[in-house]
N, C-alpha and C positions, 0 to 999 in steps of 0.2 A: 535599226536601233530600237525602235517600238517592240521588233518582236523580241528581241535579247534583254529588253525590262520588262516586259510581260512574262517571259523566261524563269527572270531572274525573281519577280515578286512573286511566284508561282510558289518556286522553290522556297523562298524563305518560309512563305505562308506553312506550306509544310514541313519543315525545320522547327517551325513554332509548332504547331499542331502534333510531332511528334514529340518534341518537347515536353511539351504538358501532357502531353499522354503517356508519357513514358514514366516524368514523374508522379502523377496520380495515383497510377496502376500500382505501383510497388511501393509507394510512398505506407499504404493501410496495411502490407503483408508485414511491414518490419512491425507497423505496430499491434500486428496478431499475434506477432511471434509471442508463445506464452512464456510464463516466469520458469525459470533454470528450478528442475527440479533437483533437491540435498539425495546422493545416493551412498558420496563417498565419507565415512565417519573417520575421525581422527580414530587412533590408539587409546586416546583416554576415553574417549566417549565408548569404544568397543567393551573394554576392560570394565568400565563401569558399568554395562550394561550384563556382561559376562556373570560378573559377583554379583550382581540382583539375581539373575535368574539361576546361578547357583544354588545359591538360598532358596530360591524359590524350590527346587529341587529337594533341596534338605528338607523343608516344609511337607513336599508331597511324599517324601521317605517317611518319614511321623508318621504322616497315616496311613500308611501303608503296614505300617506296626500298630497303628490303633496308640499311640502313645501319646498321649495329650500333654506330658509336661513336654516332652521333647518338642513335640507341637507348637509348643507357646515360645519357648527358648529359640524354635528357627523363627519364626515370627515376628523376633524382638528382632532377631538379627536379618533380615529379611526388610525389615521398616528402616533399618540404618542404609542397608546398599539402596533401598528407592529415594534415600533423602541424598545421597550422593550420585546420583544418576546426571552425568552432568547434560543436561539438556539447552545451556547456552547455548551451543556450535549450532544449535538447529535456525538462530535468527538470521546464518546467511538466507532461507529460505525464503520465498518470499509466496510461498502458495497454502500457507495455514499450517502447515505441520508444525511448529512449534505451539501455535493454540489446540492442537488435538491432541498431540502428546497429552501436553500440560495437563486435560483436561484426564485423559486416561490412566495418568500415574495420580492424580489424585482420587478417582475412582479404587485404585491399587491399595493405596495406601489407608483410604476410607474403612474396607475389606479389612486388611490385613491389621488395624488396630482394633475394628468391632473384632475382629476372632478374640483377639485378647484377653474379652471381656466373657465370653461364653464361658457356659459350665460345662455341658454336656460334649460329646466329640460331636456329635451329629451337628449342631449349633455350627460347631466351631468348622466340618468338611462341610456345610451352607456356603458358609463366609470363606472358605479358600475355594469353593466352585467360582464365587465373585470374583476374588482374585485373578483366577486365570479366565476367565470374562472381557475381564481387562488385559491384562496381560497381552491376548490373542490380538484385539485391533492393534496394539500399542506396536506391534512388532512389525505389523504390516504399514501401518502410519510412517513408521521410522526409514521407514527402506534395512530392515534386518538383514548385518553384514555377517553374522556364524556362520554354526556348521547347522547344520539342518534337523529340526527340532519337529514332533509331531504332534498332530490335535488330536487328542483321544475320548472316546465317549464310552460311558459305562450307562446301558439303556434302563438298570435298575438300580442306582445307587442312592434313593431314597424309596425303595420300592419298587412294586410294579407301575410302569409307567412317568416314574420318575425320575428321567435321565439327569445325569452330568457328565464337565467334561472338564480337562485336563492337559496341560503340556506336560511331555514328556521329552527326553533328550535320544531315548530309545525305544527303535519300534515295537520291541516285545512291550506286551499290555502288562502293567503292573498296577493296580486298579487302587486307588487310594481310599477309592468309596467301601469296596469293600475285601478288603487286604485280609494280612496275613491272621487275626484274630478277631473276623469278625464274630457275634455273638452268637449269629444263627446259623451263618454258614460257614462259619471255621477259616481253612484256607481256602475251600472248595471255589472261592471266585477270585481267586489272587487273579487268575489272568479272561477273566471274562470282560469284553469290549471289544473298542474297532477303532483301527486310523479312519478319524474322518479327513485329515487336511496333512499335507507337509507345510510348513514352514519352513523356506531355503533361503539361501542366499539373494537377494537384490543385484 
């Protein structure tokens, strides 16, 4: 009888000892597990992001014509789809994307009302380089659901040595720094640049 409760204490002992080992061990994995990252965007959030970067498009058409009033008129319109950008849907997230966003459309929006205020076009292709500055992290912050968008760089478009860069929706280079009537060099650099990045889908 002694040896079948010696048996039997044996066993419970490690019944406990697995026990608590068992709940220890996994008990810290669930609380690793990290926060649900936002990849999938509703329809409105898409559509509203669509019509910003539309616009933004339209904008980088401007100067690509060297057109300043047309410039200013996508800009106005341009500053409307970034104040409709509905960035609620982002607070299911629970890993900052809704404070980076936020902070990156107001960078956006910052740009896009100083151009407003420029005289010159050169001034006003500064402040749309900022724009798409922003623009760039903003897309990759968001989890970007389109169609697949390119980062393009013009190695002289304030000069030698003084690069910018630009989204595009198409991979041919269509250079905004220095488009269709620049002063010095006419059309001759409509397509001088390079894809440095794609932007795809998430």
């Amino acid at each position: 009888m002694k040896k079948i409760g010696l048996i039997v204490g044996i066993l419970l002992i490690a019944f406990v000892i697995y026990w608590f080992k068992f709940r220890t061990t996994n008990t810290p994995e669930i609380a690793k597990a990290g926060p649900l990252k936002a990849h999938k965007h509703s329809i409105i959030f898409n559509s509203s992001l669509d019509a910003m970067l539309n616009a933004y498009f339209d904008l980088k058409a401007a100067f690509v014509d060297a057109d300043t009033a047309m410039a200013k008129a996508a800009a106005k319109r341009f500053l409307v789809f970034t104040d409709s950008l509905k960035l609620d849907e982002l607070k299911k997230d629970t890993t900052g994307i809704l404070e980076s966003a936020t902070m990156q459309l107001n960078d956006i929006k910052a740009n896009a009302e100083s151009l407003l205020k420029q005289i010159t076009i050169t001034e006003m292709r500064q402040d749309f380089r900022m724009v798409g500055e922003s623009i760039y992290p903003l897309l990759k912050t968001i989890h970007y659901e389109g169609k697949t968008l390119y980062w393009q760089n013009c190695p002289m478009a304030f000069g030698d040595g003084k690069e910018a860069n630009w989204i595009s929706n198409t991979k041919e280079i269509i250079n905004p720094y220095l488009g269709k009537n620049d002063q010095e060099f006419k059309a001759t650099m409509l397509h001088c640049g390079e894809v440095k990045d794609s932007i795809m889908a998430n």
